[in-house]
C-alpha positions in Angstrom: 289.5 47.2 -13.4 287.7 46.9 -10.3 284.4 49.1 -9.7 286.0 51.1 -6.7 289.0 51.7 -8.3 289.8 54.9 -10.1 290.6 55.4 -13.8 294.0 56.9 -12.5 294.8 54.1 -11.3 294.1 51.6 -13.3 295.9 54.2 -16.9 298.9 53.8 -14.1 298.7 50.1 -14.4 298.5 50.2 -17.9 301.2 52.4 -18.9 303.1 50.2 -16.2 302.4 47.0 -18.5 303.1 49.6 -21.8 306.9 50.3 -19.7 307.7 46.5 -19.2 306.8 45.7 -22.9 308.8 48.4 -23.9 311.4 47.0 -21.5 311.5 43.7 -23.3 311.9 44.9 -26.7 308.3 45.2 -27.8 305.7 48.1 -28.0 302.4 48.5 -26.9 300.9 50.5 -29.8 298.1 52.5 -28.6 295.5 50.4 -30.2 296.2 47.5 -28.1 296.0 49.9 -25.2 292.7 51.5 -26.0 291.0 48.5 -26.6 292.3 46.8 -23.1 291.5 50.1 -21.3 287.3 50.1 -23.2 287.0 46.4 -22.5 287.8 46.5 -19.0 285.9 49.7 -17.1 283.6 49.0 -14.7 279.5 48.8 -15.7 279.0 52.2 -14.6 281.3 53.3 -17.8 279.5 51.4 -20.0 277.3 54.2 -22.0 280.5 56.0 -22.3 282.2 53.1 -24.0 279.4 52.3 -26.4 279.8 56.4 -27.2 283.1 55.8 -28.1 282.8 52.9 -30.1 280.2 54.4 -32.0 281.7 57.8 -32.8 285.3 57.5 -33.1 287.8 55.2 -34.9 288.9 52.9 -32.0 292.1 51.9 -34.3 293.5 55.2 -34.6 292.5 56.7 -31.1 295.2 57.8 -28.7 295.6 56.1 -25.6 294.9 59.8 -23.7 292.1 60.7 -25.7 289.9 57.3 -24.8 291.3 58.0 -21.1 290.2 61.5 -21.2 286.6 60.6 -22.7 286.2 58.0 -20.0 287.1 61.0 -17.4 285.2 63.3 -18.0 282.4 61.3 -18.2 282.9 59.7 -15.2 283.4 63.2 -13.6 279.7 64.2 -14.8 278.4 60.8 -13.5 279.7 61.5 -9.7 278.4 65.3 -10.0 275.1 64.0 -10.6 275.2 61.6 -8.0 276.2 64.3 -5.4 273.8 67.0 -6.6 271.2 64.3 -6.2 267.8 66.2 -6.6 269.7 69.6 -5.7 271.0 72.6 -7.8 274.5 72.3 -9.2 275.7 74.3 -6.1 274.1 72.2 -3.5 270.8 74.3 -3.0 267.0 73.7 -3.7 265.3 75.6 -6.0 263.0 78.5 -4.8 259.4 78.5 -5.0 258.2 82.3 -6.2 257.6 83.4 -2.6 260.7 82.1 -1.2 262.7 83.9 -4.7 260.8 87.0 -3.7 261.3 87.1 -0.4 265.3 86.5 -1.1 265.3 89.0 -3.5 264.0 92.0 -1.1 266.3 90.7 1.6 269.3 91.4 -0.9 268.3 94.5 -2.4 267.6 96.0 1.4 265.5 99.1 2.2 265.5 101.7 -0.7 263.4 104.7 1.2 261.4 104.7 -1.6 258.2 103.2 -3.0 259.7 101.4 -6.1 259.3 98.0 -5.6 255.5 98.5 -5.1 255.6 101.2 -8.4 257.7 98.3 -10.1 254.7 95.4 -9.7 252.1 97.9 -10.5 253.3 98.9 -13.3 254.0 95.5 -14.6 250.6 94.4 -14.3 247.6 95.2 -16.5 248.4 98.1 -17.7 249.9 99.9 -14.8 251.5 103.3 -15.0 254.8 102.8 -17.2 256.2 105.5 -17.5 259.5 106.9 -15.3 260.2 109.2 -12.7 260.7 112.7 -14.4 264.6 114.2 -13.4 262.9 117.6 -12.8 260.5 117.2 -10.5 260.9 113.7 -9.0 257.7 112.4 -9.5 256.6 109.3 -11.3 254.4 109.3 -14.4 256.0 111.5 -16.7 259.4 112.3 -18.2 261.5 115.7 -17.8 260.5 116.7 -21.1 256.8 116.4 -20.2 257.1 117.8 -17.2 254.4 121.0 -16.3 257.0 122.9 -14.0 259.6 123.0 -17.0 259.8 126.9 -18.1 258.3 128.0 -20.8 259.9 130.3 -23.2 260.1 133.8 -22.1 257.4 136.2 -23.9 260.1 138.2 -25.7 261.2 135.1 -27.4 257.7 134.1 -28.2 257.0 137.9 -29.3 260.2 137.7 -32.0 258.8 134.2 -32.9 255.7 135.6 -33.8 257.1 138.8 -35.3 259.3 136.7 -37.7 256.0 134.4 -38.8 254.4 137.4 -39.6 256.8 139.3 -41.7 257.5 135.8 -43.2 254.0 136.3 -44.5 252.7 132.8 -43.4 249.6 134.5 -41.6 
């Protein structure tokens, strides 16, 4: 197999040679094909072909299993030659600044101040708590909240009537 030529290709060949021993009145078992096929890939294949070797029972290995094993790993090899130093879409990482900055460019203008809430609150100790669905404002919840109504005083008035003929006072 030459070093520019694809595994494709050269399984083509070989099921070619498998078609005219066929053709003659002899078979190609798939032993004799998966040996021909690990001892003649290209240098570049070799880790692959020692994997092989190693883990699996060369004897009793299909022919499209060994050819399936050498593709994907030569697949992986030519991603990582394209990626090169880059992502595994093509980009360069971020640095912090440049994530942040991309960040606030995709979340847009909110008309509010939560971003700046949201890092102050993550650092020492900030202000956790959330924005309070009564009143709007940050730093307590609804159920906290001063403006929530208290009881009426009629309610409070039975309240106390019923603790008192309860005789707990």
């Amino acid at each position: 197999m030459a070093e520019s030529q694809s595994l494709d290709a050269f399984a083509g060949r070989l099921g070619g040679m498998a078609a005219r021993y066929a053709a003659l009145g002899s078979t190609l078992e798939d032993a004799a094909l998966v040996k021909k096929l690990l001892d003649s890939v290209p240098n570049r294949l070799y880790a692959a072909v020692a994997g092989i070797e190693q883990f699996c029972d060369v004897g009793t290995m299909l022919f499209e299993d060994a050819l399936g094993r050498l593709k994907a790993f030569d697949e992986r090899l030519r991603r990582r030659d394209q990626a090169g130093g880059e992502g595994a879409d093509g980009q360069l990482l971020y640095t912090a600044a440049q994530w942040r900055a991309r960040e606030r460019r995709r979340s847009g203008a909110r008309g509010d101040d939560d971003d700046d809430v949201r890092s102050e609150a993550s650092r020492f100790g900030g202000n956790r708590r959330g924005r309070c669905y009564k009143c709007g404002e940050r730093g307590h919840f609804k159920r906290e909240c001063p403006q929530l109504k208290k009881a009426p005083a009629a309610e409070r008035a039975l309240l106390v009537d019923d603790v008192e003929d309860a005789g707990l006072l």
